[in-house]
Residue frames relative to the residue before (quaternion, step in Angstrom):
aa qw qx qy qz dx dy dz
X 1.0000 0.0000 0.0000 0.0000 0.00 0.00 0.00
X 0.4384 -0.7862 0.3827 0.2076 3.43 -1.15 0.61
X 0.3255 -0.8080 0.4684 0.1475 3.65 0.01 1.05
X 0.3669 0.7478 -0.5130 0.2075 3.46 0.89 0.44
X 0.4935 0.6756 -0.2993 0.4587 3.77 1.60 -0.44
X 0.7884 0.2113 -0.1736 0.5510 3.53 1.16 -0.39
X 0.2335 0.6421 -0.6423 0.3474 3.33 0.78 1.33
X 0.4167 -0.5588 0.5966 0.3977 3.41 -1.15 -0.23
X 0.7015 0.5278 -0.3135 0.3620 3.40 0.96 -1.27
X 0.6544 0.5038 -0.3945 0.4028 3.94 0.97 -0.38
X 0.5855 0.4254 -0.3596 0.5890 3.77 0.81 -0.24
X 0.4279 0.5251 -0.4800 0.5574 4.30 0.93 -0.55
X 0.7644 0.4260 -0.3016 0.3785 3.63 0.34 -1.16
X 0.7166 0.5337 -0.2841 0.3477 3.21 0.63 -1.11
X 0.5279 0.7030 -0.2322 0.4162 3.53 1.56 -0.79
X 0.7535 0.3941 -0.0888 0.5188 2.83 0.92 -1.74
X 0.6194 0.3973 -0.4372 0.5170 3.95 0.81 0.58
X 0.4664 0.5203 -0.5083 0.5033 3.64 1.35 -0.86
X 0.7513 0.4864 -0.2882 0.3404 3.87 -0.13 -1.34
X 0.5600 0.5393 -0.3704 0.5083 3.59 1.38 -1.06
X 0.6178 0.5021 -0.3436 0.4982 3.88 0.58 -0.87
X 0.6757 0.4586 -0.3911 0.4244 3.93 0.28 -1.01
X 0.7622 0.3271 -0.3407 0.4426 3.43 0.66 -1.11
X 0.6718 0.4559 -0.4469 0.3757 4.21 0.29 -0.04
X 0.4875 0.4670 -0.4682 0.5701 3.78 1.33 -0.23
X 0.6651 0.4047 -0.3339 0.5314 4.18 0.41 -0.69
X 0.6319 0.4509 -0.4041 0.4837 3.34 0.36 -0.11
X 0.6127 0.4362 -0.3186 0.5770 3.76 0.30 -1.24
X 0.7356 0.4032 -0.4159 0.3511 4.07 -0.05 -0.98
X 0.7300 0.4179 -0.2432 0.4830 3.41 0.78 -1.34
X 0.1512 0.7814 -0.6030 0.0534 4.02 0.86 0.11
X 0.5840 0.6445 -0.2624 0.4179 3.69 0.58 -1.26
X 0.7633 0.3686 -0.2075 0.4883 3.47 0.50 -1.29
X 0.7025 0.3127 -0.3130 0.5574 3.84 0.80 -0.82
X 0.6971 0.4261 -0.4960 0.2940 3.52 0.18 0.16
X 0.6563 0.5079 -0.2727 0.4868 3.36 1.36 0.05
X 0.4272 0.7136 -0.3045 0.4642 3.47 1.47 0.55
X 0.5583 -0.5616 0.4961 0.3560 3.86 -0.88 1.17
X 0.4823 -0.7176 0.4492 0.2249 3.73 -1.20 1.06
X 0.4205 0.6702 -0.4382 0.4266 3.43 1.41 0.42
X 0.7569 0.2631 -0.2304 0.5521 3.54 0.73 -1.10
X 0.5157 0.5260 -0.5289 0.4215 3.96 0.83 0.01
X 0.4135 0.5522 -0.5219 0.5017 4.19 1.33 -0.59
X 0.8273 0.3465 -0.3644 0.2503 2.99 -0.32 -1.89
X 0.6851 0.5510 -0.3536 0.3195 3.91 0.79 -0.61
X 0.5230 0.6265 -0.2640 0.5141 3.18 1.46 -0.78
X 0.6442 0.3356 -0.2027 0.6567 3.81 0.75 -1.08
X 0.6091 0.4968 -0.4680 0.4038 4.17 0.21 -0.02
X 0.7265 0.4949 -0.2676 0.3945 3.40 1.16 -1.44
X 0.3891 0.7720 -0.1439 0.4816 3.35 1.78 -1.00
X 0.6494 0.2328 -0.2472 0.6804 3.62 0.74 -0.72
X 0.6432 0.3668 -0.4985 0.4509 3.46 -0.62 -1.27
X 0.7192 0.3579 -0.3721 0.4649 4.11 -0.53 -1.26
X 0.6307 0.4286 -0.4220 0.4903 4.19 0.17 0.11
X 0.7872 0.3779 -0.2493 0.4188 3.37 0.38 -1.02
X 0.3996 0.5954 -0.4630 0.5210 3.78 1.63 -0.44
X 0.7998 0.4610 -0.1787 0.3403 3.60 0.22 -1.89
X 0.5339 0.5349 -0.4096 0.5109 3.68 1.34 -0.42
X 0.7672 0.3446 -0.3663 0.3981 3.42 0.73 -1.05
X 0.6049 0.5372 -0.5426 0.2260 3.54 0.77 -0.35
X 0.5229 0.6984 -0.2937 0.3906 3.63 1.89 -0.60
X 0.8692 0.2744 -0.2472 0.3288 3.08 1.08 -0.65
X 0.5498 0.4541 -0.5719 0.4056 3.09 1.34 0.69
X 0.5404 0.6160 -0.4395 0.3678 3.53 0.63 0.09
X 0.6944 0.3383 -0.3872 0.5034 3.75 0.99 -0.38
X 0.5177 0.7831 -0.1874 0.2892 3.64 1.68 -0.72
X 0.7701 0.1620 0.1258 0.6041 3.00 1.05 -2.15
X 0.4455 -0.7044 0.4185 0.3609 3.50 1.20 -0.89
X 0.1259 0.8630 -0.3211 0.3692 3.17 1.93 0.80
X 0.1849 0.6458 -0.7315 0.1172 3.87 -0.22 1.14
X 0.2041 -0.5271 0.7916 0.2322 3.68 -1.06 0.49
X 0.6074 0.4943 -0.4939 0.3778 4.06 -0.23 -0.27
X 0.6943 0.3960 -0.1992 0.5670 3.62 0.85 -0.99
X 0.4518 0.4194 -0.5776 0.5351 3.57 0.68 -0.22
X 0.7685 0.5626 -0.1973 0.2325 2.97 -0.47 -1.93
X 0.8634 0.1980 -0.0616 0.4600 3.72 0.52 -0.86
X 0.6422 0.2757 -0.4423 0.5622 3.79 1.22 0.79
């Protein structure tokens, strides 16, 4: 059986996409407000979202070389 359920780091993951989702629904609602913002702080959000989506995609890398963890192969057999 696979013990990947009692990593800490797979639920870290799972968090960190729940939170990725909260902020792109807040983003899409509040469009209005961030499009009317100086292009300095639209960088800094642009380069914020940029990490978080790298560090999501590192972890999805490392539970796949880690635990053997494909959500694609879950997902499609």
């Amino acid at each position: 059986m696979n013990k990947i359920y009692l990593a800490p780091s797979f639920y870290a993951h799972i968090i960190n996409g729940f939170l990725l989702l909260i902020a792109i629904i807040l983003l899409c609602k509040n469009y209005s407000n961030i499009k009317n913002i100086d292009s300095y702080k639209i960088i800094i959000l642009i380069l914020l979202f940029s990490i978080s989506i790298g560090i999501h995609g590192l972890s999805h890398s490392l539970l796949e070389k880690n635990y053997n963890y494909n959500l694609m192969t879950i997902m499609y057999s």
